[in-house]
C-alpha positions in Angstrom: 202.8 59.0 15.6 204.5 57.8 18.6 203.2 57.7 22.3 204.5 58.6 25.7 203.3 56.5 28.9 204.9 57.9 32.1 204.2 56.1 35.6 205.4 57.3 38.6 204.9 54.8 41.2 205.3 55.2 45.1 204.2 54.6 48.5 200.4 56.6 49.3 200.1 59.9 48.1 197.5 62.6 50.2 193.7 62.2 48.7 194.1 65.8 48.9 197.1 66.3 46.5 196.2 63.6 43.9 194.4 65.6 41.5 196.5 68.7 41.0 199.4 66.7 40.9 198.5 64.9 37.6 197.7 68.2 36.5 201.1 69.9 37.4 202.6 66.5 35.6 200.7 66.8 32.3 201.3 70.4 32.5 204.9 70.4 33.4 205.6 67.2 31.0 203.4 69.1 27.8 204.9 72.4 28.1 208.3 71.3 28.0 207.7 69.0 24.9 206.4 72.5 22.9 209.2 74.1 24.2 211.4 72.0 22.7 209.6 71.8 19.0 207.4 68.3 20.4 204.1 69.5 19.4 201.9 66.8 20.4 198.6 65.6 19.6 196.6 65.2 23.3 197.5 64.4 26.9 195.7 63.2 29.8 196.9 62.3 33.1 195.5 60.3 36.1 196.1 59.6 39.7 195.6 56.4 42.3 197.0 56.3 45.7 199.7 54.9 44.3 200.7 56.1 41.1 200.8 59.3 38.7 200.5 58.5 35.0 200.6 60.7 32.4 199.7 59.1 28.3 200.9 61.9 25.3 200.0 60.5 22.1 200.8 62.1 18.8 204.5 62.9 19.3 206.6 63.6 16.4 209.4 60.7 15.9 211.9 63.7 16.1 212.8 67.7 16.4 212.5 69.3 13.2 215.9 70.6 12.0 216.5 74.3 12.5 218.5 77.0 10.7 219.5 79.8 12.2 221.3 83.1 11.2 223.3 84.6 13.8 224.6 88.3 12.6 228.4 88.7 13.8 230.7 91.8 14.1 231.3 94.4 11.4 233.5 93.6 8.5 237.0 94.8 9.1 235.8 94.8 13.1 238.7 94.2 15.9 240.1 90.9 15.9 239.3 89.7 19.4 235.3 90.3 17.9 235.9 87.9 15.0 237.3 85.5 17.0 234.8 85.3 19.8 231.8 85.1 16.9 233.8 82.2 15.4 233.7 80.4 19.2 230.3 81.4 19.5 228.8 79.4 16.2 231.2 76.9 15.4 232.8 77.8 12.4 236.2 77.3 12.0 237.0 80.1 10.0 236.0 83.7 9.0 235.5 82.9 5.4 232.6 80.4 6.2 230.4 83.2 7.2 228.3 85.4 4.8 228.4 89.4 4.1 225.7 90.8 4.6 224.6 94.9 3.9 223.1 96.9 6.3 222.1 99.9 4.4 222.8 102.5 7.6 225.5 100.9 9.5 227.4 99.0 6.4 228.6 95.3 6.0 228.3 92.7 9.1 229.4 88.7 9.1 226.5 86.5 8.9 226.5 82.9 10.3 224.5 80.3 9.2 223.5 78.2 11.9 222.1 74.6 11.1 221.1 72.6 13.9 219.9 69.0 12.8 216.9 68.0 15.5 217.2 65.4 17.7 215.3 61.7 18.3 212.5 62.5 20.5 213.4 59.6 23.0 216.4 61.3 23.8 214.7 64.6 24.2 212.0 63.3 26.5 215.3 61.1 28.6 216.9 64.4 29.0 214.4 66.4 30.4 211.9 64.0 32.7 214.5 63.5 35.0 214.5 67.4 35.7 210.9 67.7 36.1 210.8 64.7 38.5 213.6 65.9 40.7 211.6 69.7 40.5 208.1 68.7 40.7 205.6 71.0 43.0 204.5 69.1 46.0 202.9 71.3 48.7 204.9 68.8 50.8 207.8 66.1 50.2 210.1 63.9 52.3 213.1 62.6 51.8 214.2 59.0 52.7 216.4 56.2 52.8 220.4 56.7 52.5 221.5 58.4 49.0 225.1 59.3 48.0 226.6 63.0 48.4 227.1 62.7 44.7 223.6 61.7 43.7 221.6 63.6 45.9 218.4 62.9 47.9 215.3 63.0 45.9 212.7 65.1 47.6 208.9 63.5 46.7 205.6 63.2 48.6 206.6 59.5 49.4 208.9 57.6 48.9 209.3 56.5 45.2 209.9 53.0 44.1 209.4 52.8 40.5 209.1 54.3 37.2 207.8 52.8 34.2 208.6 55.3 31.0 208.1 54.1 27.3 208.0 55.3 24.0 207.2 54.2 20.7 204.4 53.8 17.4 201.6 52.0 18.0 202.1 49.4 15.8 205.5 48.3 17.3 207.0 47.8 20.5 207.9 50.6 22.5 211.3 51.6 23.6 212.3 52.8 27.4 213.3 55.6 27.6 216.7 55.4 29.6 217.1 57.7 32.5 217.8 57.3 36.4 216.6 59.5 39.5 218.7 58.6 42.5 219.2 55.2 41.6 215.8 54.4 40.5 215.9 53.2 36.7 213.2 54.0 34.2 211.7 50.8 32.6 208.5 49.6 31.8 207.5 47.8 34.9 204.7 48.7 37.2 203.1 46.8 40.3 199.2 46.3 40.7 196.7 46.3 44.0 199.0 46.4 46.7 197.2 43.3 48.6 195.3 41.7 46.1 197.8 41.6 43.5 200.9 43.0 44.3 202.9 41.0 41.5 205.3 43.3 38.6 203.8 43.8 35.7 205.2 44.4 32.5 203.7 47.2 30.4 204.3 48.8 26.9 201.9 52.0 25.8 199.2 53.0 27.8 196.3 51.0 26.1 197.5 47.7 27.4 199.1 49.4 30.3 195.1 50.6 31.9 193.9 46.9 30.8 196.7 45.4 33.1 196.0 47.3 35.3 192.3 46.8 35.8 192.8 43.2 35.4 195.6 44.0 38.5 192.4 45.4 40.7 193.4 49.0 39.7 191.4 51.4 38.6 193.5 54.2 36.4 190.7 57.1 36.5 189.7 58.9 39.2 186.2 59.6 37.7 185.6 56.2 36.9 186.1 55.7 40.7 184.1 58.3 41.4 181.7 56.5 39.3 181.6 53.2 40.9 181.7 54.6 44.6 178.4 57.0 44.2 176.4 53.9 41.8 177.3 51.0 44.1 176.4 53.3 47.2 173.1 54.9 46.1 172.3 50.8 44.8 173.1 49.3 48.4 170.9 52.1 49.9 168.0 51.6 47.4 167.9 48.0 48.6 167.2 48.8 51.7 164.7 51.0 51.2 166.9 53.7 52.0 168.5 56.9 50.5 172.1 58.4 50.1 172.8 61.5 51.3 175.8 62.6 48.3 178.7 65.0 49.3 181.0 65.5 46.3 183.6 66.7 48.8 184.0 63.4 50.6 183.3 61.7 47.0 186.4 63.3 46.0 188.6 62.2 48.7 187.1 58.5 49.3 188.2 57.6 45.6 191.6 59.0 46.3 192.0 56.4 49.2 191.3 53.7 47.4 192.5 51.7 44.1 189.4 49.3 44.2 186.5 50.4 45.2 184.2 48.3 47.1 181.2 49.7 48.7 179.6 48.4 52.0 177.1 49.1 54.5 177.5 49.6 57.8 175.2 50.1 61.5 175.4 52.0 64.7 172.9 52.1 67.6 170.0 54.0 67.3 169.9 55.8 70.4 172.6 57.9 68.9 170.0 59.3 66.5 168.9 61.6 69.2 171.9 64.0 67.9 171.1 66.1 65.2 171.4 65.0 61.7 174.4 67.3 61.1 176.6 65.9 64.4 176.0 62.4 63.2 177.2 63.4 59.5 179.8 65.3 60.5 181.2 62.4 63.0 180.9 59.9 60.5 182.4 61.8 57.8 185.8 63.5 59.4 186.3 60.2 61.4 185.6 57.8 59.1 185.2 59.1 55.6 182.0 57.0 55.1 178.6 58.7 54.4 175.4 59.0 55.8 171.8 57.6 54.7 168.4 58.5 55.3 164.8 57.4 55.0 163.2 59.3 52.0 159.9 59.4 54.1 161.3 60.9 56.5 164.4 62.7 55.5 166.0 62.4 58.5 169.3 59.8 58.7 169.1 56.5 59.4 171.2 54.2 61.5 173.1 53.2 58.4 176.5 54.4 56.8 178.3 53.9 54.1 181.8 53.0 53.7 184.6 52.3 51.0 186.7 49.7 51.3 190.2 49.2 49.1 190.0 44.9 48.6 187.5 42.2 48.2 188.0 40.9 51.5 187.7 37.0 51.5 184.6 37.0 54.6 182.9 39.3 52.0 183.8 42.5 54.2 181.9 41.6 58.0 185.6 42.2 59.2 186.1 45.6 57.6 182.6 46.5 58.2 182.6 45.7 62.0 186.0 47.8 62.1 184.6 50.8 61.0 181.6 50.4 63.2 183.9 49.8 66.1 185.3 53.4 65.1 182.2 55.0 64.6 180.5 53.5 67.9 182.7 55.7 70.6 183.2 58.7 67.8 179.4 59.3 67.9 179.3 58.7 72.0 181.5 60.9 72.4 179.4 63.9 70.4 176.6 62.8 72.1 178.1 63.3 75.5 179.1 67.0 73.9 176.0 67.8 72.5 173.7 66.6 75.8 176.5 68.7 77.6 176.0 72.0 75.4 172.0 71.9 76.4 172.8 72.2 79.7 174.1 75.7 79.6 172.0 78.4 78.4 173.7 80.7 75.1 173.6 83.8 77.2 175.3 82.2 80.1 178.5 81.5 77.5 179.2 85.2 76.4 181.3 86.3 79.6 183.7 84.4 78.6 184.6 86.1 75.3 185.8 89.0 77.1 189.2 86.6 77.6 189.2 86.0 74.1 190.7 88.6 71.6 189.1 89.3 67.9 192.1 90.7 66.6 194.6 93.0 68.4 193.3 96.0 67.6 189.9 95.6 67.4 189.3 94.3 70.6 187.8 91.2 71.9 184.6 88.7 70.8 182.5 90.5 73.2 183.1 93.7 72.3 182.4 92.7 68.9 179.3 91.2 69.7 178.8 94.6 71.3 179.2 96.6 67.8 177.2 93.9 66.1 174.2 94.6 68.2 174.6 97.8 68.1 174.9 98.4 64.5 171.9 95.2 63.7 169.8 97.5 66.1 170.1 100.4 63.9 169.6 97.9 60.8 166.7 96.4 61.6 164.5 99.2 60.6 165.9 99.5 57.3 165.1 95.9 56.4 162.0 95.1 58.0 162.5 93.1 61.4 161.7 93.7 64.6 164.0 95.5 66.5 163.8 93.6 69.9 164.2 90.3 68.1 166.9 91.7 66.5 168.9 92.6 69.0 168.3 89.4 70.9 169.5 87.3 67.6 173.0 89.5 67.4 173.7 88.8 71.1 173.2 85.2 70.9 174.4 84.6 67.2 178.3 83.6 68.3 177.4 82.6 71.5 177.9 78.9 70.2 181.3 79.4 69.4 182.1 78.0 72.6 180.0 74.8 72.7 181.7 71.5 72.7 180.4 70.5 69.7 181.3 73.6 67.9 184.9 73.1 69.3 185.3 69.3 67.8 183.6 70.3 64.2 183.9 74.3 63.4 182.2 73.4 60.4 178.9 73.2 62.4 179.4 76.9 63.6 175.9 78.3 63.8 173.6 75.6 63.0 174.4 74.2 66.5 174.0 77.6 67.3 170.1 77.5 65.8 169.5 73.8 67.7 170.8 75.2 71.1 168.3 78.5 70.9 165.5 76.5 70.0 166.0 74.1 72.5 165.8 76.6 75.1 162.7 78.5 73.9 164.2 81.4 72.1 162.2 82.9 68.9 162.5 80.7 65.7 163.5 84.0 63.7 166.5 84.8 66.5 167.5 80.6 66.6 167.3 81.0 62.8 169.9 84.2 62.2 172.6 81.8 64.3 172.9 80.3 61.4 172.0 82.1 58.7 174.0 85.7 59.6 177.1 83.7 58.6 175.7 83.1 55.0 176.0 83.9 52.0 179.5 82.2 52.1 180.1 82.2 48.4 178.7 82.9 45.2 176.3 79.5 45.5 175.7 80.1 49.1 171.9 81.0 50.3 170.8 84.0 50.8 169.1 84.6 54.1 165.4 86.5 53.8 164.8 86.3 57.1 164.4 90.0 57.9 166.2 89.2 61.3 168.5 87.5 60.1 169.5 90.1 57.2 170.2 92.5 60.0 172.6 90.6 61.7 173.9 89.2 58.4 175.0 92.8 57.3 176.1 94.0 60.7 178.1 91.5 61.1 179.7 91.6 57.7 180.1 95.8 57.9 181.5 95.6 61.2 184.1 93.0 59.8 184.9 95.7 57.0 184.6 98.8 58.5 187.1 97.5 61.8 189.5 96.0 59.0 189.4 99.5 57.4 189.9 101.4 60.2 193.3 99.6 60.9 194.2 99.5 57.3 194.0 95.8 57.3 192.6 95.9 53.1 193.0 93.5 51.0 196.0 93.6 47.9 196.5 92.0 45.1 195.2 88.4 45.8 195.7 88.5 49.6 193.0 88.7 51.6 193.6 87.1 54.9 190.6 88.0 56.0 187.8 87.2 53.0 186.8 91.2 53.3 185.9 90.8 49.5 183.8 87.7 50.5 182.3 89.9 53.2 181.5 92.7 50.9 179.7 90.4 47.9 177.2 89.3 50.6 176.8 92.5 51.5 175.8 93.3 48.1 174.1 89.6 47.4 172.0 90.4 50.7 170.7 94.0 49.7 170.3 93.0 46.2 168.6 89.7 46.5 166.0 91.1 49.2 165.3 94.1 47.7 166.5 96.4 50.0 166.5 99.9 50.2 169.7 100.8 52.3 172.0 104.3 52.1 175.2 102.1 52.5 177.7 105.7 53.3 175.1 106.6 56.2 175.3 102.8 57.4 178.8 102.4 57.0 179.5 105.5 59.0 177.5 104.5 62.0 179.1 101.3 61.6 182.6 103.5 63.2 180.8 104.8 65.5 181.7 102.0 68.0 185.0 102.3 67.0 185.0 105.6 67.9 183.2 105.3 71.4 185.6 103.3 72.2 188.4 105.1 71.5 187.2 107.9 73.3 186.7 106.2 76.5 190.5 105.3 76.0 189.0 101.2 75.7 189.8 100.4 72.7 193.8 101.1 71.1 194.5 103.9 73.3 196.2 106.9 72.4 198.2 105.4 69.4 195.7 105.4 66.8 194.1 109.0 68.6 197.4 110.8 67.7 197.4 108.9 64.4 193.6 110.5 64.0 195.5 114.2 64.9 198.5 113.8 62.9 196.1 113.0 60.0 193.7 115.7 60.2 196.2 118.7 61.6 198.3 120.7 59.8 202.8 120.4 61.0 202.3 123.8 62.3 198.6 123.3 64.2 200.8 120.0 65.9 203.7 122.1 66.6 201.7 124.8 68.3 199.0 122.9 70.0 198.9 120.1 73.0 197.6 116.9 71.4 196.8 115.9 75.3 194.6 119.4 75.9 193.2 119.0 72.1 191.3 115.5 72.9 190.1 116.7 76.5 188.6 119.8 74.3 186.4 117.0 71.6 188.4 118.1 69.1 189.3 114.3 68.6 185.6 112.8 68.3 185.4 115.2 65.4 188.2 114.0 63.9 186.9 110.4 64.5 183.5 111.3 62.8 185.6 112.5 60.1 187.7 109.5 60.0 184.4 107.0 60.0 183.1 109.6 56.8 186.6 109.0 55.0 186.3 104.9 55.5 182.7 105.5 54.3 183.4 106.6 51.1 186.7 104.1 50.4 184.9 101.2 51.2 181.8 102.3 48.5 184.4 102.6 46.0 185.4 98.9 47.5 181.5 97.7 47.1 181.5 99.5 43.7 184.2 97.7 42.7 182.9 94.3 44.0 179.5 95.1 42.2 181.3 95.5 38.9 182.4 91.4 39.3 178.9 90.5 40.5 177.5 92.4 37.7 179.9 91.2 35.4 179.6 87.7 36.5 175.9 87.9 35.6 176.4 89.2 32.2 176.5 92.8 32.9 178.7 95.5 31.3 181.3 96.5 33.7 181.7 100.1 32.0 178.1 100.8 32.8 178.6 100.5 36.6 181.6 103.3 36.3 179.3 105.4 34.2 176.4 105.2 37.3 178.5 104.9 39.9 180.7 108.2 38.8 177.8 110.8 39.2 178.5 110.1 42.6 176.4 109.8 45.7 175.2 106.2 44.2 175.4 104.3 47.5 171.7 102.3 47.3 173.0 99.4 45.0 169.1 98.5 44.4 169.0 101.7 42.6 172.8 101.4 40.9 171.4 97.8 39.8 167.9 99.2 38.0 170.1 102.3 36.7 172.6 99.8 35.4 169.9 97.7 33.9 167.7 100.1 32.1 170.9 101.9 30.7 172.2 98.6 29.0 168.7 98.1 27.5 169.0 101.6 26.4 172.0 101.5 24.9 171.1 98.0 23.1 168.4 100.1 21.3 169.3 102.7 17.7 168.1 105.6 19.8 170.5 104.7 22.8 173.3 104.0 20.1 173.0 107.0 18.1 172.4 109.1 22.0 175.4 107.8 22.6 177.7 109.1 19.9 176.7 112.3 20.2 177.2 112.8 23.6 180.6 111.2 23.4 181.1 113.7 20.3 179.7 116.8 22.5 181.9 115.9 25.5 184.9 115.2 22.9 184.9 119.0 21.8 184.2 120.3 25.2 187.4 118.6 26.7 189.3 119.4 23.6 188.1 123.5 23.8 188.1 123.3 27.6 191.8 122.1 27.5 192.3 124.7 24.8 190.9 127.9 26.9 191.5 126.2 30.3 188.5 126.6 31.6 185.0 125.1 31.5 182.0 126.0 29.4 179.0 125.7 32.7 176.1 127.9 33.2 173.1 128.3 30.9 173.3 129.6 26.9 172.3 133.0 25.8 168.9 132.4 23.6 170.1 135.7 22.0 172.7 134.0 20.8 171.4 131.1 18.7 171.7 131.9 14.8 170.4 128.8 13.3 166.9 126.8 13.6 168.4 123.6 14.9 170.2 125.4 18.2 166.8 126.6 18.7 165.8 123.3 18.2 168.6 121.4 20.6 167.9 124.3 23.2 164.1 123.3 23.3 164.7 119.5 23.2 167.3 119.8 26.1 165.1 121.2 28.4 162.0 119.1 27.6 164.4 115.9 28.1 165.5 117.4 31.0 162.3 118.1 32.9 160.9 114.2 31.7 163.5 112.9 32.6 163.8 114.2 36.1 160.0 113.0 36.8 161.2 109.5 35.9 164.3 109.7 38.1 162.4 111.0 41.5 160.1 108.5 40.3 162.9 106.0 40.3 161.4 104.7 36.9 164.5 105.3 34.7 163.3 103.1 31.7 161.2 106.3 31.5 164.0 108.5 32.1 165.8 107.4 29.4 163.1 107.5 26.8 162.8 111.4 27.5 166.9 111.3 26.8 165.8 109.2 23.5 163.6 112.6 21.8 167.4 114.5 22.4 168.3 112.3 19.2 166.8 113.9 16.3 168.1 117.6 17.9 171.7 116.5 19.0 172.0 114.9 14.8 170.8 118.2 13.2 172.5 120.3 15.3 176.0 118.3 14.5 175.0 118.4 11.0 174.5 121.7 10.2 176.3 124.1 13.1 180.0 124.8 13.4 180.5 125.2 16.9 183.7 126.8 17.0 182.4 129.9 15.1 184.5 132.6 14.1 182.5 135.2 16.7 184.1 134.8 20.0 180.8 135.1 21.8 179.0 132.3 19.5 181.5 129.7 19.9 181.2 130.0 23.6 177.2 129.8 23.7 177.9 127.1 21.2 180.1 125.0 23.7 177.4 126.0 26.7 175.1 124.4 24.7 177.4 121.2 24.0 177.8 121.3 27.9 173.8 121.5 28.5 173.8 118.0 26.6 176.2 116.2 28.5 174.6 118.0 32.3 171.3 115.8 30.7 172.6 112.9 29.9 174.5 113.4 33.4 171.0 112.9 34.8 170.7 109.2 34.7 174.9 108.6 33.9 178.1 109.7 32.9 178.1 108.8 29.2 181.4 109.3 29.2 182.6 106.7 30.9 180.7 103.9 28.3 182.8 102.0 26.0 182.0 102.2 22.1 
């Protein structure tokens, strides 16, 4: 079957854009071809600095024919009807059509609507042009002088060529024939822009990637990718020496260059002085080369690597010597910043944050810094670390924000932060939570264990949520400006991961308790967001009749701000609850098992949540937590059917008097055994346990479904019956809501 090869070919397109264009371009190119009955066989696109090429083999020669029946007025129907149906499909006269019966509304015109398919070629000419002249860029330009008729085609630079065939394998491809401003399609294409920069003529893709290799291009991005890390981990290994590998620069080095050829390069040692991470970071945002380091060691060398675009005649000593003539001043100059930064102490630094605003209505840095101490104060106890320490690491942890070297790479944000403490004495655990209350950053991110640094790592991360709550600032839909469901997961990773024992409402409450100093004192957003508090918490008529003014100089307003820290409390554990269900679910977990914990309410100490969570789905994976299962669900099906029924719900204990049968004796007796085991396992937070005293309920809740009607004719029976169905589900309630499980 036929074959597609599509080459767009234009000045340097951004490393950074390269790859999801040729996806947007296979995607575009593909989806249209179903659309219009082209169901192909596979696609697969590819980027250079120069070029976007898309191959679609297995192409059907031509659109398969379609018929069509298009149903027309009623028979006998006003003439204007007729004639506009006529217009509409092409026939030329009523008698063409066909009668068909409708057996409710009588006899319509039929039209039968054949519509021969057309050469794929054409197809494929028609619509490329469209998606050229419509494709995605984040950014575009515009260039040279274009017609007012033609238009000026908008593209991420300017475009010089396209190469478009079309055609079987076995015989020579045609072009397909179509035009964008002036620019024909053909099947020309150009190689390496310096070392062989000559038109080559192309037919289908296979010799098209051959020509182009032999052109010193090469096509794939991986196989780029490929040469750059071998050739660079090979030149190190010969001297002895190791590459340090970063996929992100990996990624954009091979979309800067067409041929990749990998040299070495030197700079003074002196410079090694700076830390590791300076000298990376210099090298790599300045220069796009990498670093190497001595595997005895492990610390960097005086070496980099760099990627080069030709095979430069002197064998590269001119492009090497260029890039070291870069490098040379780039790492002075982060030398002079980093031997500047030692000379001022952290502490020295964090006046100066009181000039520099957090966010408008939650203050400045340093009276965040404040609220972070504050709050990692309280923390500290809960997770193990020294208190002093602890406060010490929150004052200092942003302190090198301001640091020169901070300022040129943000990227080094508190791990310069760790190097300046140490090197003026402080603790290694309060040097260490610079860096590591900033983490985890993502899913693959460390966790810190430090139990200093935990503190600070979730006061800093509750203060973040808990301000952002406080001035509705939440997240919706997919915005989240400010990564507050980033914040929360580490929350959770960090409590989880260490083992922690934390009451996360109590925490989250004193967490406002800043806030709400501060709004007392009038210091924080003034009276606005105090009436907001009163308007909120006071009736129209208690506002009408009393003086907001007199009303905070009474305390009624701290009350109201308690109240208001209690009401962000429990929204943001429905927030963590619902960011535990991903994390759960991520991990393999059942996402319907966390509503069925989390609903019996009061289930703030995710440790716990996470061991209830777990021990239920090994319950449930077991014949007794199966067949548990669909009785409760059948016992709480009746109630809410008889509850909805009598409007009104079946609580407090059954009358023993009552019970005709064996098996409610039986059910009775079992339910309060498997209450009082499972109880012991609960306060003795083994619910494994728990559950297995819910397990014995089995044989009783079967029998008793088995052989007792429950809604019995006497009155009084049916209602001790339904107390009894209710006594089931207040058990099961012990270790979760049942309900609330799927299946």
């Amino acid at each position: 079957m036929p074959e597609l090869l599509l080459e767009l070919f234009s000045e340097e397109i951004p490393a950074r854009m390269q790859a999801k264009a040729a996806d947007d371009l296979r995607r575009m190119v593909t989806d249209k071809l179903v659309a219009e009955g082209l169901v192909y066989e596979g696609a697969k696109a590819f980027a250079t600095p120069r070029r976007l090429t898309l191959t679609v083999h297995g192409i059907p020669a031509r659109q398969p024919d379609l018929k069509e029946e298009r149903r027309g007025p009623r028979v006998g129907g006003a003439e204007p009807a007729i004639q506009g149906f006529l217009k509409a499909t092409g026939l030329s006269s009523i008698s063409e059509a066909k009668i068909q019966t409708d057996p409710k509304k009588g006899d319509f015109y039929i039209a039968l609507i054949e519509k021969p398919g057309r050469p794929a070629i054409d197809v494929i000419a028609e619509m490329l042009p469209v998606i050229i002249r419509t494709f995605p860029w984040p950014k575009s330009m515009r260039w040279g002088a274009r017609s007012a008729k033609s238009g000026s085609l908008s593209w991420v630079r300017p475009l010089h060529a396209i190469t478009a065939t079309f055609g079987l394998e076995t015989e020579d491809p045609d072009i397909v024939k179509f035009s964008v401003d002036g620019i024909e399609a053909g099947q020309t294409t150009y190689g390496h822009r310096f070392m062989a920069p000559a038109a080559i003529s192309v037919r289908r893709f296979e010799d098209y990637e051959a020509k182009l290799k032999a052109a010193k291009v090469i096509l794939d991005p991986q196989a780029r990718k490929d040469i750059i890390l071998a050739d660079a981990k090979e030149l190190a290994f010969a001297q002895g020496l190791e590459l340090v590998e970063d996929q992100v620069l990996l990624d954009e080095v091979s979309g800067l260059v067409e041929w990749p050829v990998v040299m070495m390069g030197s700079f003074e040692k002196e410079y090694l002085a700076i830390p590791d991470e300076v000298i990376r970071a210099t090298i790599r945002n300045n220069q796009k080369c990498f670093v190497v380091k001595d595997p005895k060691t492990g610390k960097l060398t005086n070496k980099f690597v760099l990627t080069a675009n030709l095979e430069a005649s002197d064998g590269g000593k001119t492009i090497v010597a260029g890039n070291e003539r870069v490098i040379r001043p780039r790492l002075s100059d982060a030398k002079f910043f980093y031997e500047t930064d030692l000379k001022t102490k952290l502490e020295a630094r964090l006046p100066k944050f009181e000039q520099i605003v957090f966010h408008e209505k939650l203050g400045t840095q340093a009276e965040r810094i404040e609220r972070i101490e504050s709050l990692a104060e309280a923390i500290a106890p809960l997770v193990g670390a020294d208190v002093e320490k602890t406060k010490r690491a929150a004052r200092l942890a942003k302190a090198d924000l301001l640091t020169e070297v901070v300022g040129e790479f943000p990227e080094l944000q508190g791990l310069m932060g760790k190097y300046y403490a140490l090197a003026q004495g402080e603790d290694a655990s309060v040097a260490a939570a610079s860096e590591e209350h900033w983490k985890p950053q993502g899913p693959t991110d460390r966790v810190p264990t430090d139990p200093v640094s935990v503190a600070v790592a979730l006061a800093d991360k509750i203060d973040t949520l808990v301000g952002f709550w406080a001035i509705d600032e939440k997240p919706t839909g997919s915005r989240d400006p400010y990564a507050l469901r980033r914040a929360a997961l580490g929350v959770i990773r960090l409590i989880l991961e260490n083992g922690l024992r934390v009451n996360l409402s109590r925490t989250l409450s004193m967490a406002f308790f800043p806030h709400g100093s501060a709004l007392e004192n009038g210091a924080w957003a003034g009276r606005d967001y105090v009436n907001y508090l009163v308007e909120k918490h006071l009736t129209h008529e208690q506002r009408a009749n009393e003086n907001i003014e007199s009303l905070w100089e009474h305390g009624w307003a701290p009350d109201a701000i308690r109240a208001e820290g209690n009401d962000i409390a429990e929204q943001l554990l429905a927030f963590f609850a619902d960011r535990l269900k991903v994390q759960l679910r991520d991990q393999g977990a059942r996402h319907d098992l966390v509503d069925a914990v989390f609903s019996l309410g009061g289930q703030d100490d995710l440790l716990l949540v996470v061991r209830r969570v777990d021990a239920l789905g090994k319950f449930l994976d077991t014949d007794d937590g199966k067949n548990l299962l669909a009785g409760t669900k059948r016992a709480s099906n009746i109630l809410s059917i008889e509850e909805k029924k009598d409007k009104r719900t079946f609580d407090g204990a059954p009358d023993a008097a009552l019970y005709k049968l064996d098996e409610e004796h039986a059910l009775a007796k079992a339910i309060k055994l498997a209450r009082i085991g499972a109880s012991y396992g609960i306060k003795a937070e083994d619910f494994e346990n728990a559950m297995g005293h819910l397990a014995t309920l089995r044989p009783a809740v079967d029998a008793f479904f088995d052989k007792v009607k429950v809604n019995d004719d006497d009155p009084q029976v049916r209602e001790n019956r339904l107390k009894l169905l209710n006594e089931i589900r207040a058990a099961t309630r012990a270790v979760a809501d049942f309900s609330k499980i799927e299946g």
